[in-house]
C-alpha positions in Angstrom: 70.5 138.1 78.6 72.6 135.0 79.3 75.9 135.8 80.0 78.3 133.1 77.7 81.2 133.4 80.4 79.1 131.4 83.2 78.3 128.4 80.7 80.2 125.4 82.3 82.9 123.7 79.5 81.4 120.2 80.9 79.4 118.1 78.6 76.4 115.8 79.5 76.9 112.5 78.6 74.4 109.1 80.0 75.7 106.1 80.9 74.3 102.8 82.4 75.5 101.8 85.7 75.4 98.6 87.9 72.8 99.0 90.7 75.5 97.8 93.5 77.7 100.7 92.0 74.3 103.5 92.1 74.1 102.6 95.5 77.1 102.8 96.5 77.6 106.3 95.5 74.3 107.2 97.0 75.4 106.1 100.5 78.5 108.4 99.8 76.1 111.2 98.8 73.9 110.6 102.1 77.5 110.3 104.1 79.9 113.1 102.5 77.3 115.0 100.6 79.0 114.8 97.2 77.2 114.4 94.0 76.6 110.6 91.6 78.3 112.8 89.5 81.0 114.6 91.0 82.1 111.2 92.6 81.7 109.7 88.8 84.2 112.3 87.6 87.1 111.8 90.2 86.8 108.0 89.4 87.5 108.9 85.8 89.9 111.4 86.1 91.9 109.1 88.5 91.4 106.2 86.7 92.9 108.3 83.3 96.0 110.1 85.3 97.0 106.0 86.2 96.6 105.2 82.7 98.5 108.3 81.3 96.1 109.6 79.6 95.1 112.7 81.8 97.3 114.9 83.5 97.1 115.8 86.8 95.6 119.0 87.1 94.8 121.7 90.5 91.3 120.9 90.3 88.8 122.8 92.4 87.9 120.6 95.6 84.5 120.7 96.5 83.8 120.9 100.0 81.6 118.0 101.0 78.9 119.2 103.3 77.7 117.1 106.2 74.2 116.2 106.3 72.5 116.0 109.7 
């Protein structure tokens, strides 16, 4: 049975992006070994707590893993 309680609260949403940005976060995926789209949500949720509409909240930190 699928257990409700693991379901994330995140919603998918698509987007078009600049191939100079892509790539740039790809080389930061090769480099740090964080996501497209965990890097795309700390750009909006920084970009919203300078604009006042986000508060700044304890978020989880992923710990980037290395990639040989």
């Amino acid at each position: 049975m699928y257990d409700i309680s693991t379901v994330s609260p995140k919603k998918p949403y698509t987007l078009k992006i600049d191939p100079e940005l892509l790539e740039a976060l790809r080389t930061i995926k090769t480099r740090d070994g964080i996501s497209e789209s965990e890097q795309i949500r700390r750009g909006i949720q920084l970009w919203l707590e300078q604009k006042g509409e986000a508060k700044k909240t304890a978020r989880k930190r992923v710990v980037a893993r290395k990639r040989a």
